[in-house]
C-alpha positions in Angstrom: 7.1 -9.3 -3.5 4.5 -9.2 -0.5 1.9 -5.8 -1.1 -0.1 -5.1 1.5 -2.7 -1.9 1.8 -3.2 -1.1 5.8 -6.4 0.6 6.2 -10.0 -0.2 7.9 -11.9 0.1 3.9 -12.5 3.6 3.6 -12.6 5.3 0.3 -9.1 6.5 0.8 -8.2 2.8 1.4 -10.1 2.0 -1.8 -8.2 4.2 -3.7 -5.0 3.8 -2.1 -5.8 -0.4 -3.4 -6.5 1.1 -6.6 -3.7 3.4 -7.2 -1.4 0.8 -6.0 -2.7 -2.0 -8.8 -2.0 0.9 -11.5 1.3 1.2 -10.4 2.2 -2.4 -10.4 0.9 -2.4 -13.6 3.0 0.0 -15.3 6.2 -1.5 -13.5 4.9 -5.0 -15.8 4.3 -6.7 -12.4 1.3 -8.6 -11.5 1.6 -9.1 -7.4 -1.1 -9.7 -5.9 -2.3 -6.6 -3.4 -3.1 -8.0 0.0 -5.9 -5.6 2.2 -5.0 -5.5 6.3 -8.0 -4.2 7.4 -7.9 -5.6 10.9 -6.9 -2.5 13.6 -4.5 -4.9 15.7 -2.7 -6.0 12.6 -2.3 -2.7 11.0 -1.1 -1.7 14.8 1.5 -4.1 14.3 3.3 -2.0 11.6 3.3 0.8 13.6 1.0 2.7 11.3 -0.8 5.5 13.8 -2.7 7.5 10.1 -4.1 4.8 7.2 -4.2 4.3 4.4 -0.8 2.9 4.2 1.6 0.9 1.8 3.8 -1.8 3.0 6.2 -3.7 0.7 7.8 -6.8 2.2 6.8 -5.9 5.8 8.1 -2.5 5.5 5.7 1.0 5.3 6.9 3.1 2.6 4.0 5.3 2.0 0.9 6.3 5.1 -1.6 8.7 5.9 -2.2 9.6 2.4 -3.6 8.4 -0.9 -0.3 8.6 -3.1 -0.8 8.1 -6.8 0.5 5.4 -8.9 3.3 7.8 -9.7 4.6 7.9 -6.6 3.5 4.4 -5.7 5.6 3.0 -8.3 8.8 5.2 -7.1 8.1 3.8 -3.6 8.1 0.0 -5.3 11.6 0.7 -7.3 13.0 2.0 -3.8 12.9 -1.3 -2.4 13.6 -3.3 -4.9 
């Protein structure tokens, strides 16, 4: 599974990274998280409010820092 954070590095970003790892944690999975921090690229998925969480190529979760609650919902959703 491909985990990707979309955001510039801002403390929301930060978190967002954080939360995310947590999540992946509980679920017993140890992907690797993957920071997009370049504008064009996060442009690319169509992302217009960061931070944002993309699994697989797809955004599930933007413009907010979820928590690893709701990360991990987002994660079982696509799976």
């Amino acid at each position: 599974m491909k985990v990707q954070i979309l955001g510039v590095g801002c403390p929301k970003c930060r978190q967002l990274e954080a939360n995310t790892k947590e999540a992946l944690r509980l679920l017993g999975m140890n992907d690797p998280v993957e920071k997009v921090t370049d504008i064009r690229e996060i442009m690319k998925f169509g992302v217009m409010m960061t931070p944002a969480l993309a699994i697989d190529g797809k955004v599930v979760l933007f413009g907010k820092v979820a928590s690893p609650a709701e990360i991990q919902s987002a994660i079982t959703s696509v799976l």
